[in-house]
C-alpha positions in Angstrom: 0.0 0.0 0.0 1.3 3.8 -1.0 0.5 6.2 1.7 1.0 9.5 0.7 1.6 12.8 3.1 0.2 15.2 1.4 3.0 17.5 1.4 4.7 19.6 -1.8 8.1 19.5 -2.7 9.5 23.2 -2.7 9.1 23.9 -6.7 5.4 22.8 -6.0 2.7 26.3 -6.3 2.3 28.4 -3.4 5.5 26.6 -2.1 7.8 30.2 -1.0 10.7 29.4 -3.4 7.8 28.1 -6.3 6.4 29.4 -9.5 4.2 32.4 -8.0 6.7 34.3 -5.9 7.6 36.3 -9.2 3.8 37.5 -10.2 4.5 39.5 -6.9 6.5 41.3 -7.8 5.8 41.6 -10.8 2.4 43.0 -9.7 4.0 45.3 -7.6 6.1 47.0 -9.9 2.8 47.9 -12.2 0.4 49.0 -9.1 2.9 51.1 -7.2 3.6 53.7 -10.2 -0.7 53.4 -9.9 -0.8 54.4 -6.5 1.7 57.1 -7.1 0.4 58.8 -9.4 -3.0 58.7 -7.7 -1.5 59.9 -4.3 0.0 62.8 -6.2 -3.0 63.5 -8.2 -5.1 63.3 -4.8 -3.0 66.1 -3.1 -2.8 68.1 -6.6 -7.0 67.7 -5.8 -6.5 68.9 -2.1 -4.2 72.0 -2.6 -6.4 73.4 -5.4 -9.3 73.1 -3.3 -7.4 75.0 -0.6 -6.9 77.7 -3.1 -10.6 78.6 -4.3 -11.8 78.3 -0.2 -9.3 80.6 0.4 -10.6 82.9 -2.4 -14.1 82.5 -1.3 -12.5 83.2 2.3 -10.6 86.7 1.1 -13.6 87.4 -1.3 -16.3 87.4 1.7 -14.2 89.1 3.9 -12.8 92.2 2.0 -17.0 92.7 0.9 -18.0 92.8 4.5 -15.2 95.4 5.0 -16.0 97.7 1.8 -19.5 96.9 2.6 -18.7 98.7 6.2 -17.2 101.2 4.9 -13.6 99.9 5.1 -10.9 101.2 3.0 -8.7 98.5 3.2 -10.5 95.6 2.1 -8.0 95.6 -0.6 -5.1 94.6 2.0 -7.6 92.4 4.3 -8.6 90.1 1.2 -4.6 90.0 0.3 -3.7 88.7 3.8 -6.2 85.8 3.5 -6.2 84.9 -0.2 -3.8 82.1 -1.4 0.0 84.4 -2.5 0.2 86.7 -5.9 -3.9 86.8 -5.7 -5.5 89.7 -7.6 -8.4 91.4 -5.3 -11.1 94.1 -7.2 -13.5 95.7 -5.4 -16.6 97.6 -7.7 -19.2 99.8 -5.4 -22.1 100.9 -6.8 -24.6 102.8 -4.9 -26.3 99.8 -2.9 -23.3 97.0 -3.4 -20.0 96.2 -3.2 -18.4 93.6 -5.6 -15.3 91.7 -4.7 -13.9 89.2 -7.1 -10.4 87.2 -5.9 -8.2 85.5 -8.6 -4.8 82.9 -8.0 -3.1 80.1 -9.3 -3.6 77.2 -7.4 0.2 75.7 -6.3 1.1 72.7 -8.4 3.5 69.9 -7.6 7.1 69.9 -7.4 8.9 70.7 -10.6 5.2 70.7 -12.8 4.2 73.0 -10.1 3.5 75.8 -13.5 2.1 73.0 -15.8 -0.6 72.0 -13.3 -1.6 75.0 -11.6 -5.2 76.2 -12.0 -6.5 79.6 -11.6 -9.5 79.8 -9.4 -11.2 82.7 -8.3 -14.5 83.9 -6.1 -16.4 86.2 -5.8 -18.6 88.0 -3.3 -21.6 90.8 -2.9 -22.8 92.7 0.3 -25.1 95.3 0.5 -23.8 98.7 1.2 -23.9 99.4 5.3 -23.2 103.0 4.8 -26.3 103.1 3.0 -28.9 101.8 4.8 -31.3 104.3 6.3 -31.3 106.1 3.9 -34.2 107.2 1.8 -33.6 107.3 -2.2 -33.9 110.6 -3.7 
């Protein structure tokens, strides 16, 4: 009678020294320029979307100061706004318009080739006005 015990020699599958322990890596070395690229494409996702809340941030605030009455909303929207942001601020007789515009950062050396602009804007009613009755 042949009794068998079930075991594998070592170039049998699954074995550690076997067939399979090169798909590994193999597989390894096409996910993990995946995942990179995803990872950086994540963050790229992350600091634009810093960049236009911080826009919407300096937008709202320099329209609550103009709308006040402030004459440096210019500066105020500057010191919260992501860096080299344009600020314009257009009263009329009952508003006050602030628009923000800025590049969003890119990455590393592609930092110009993937930079977005993004830009907010904001309205508030005049403060200075109310009360008021129109001619």
């Amino acid at each position: 009678m042949l009794r068998t015990s079930g075991r594998r020699g070592r170039s049998g599958a699954g074995s550690p020294g076997g067939v399979d322990s090169g798909f590994v890596t193999a597989e390894t070395a096409v996910v993990l320029p995946a995942l990179i690229t995803l990872m950086a494409m994540l963050i790229w996702g992350v600091l634009t979307a810093a960049a236009q809340l911080r826009c919407i941030d300096a937008a709202r605030v320099a329209a609550r100061a103009a709308a006040r009455g402030d004459g440096n909303a210019v500066e105020l929207a500057q010191s919260v706004a992501p860096s080299g942001a344009v600020v314009q601020v257009v009263e009329s007789a009952d508003t006050v318009r602030v628009q923000v515009e800025a590049r969003s950062p890119g990455l590393g050396r592609l930092g110009t080739a993937l930079s977005m602009q993004v830009s907010a804007d904001a309205v508030a009613t005049r403060e200075d006005n109310v009360g008021r009755e129109a001619p």
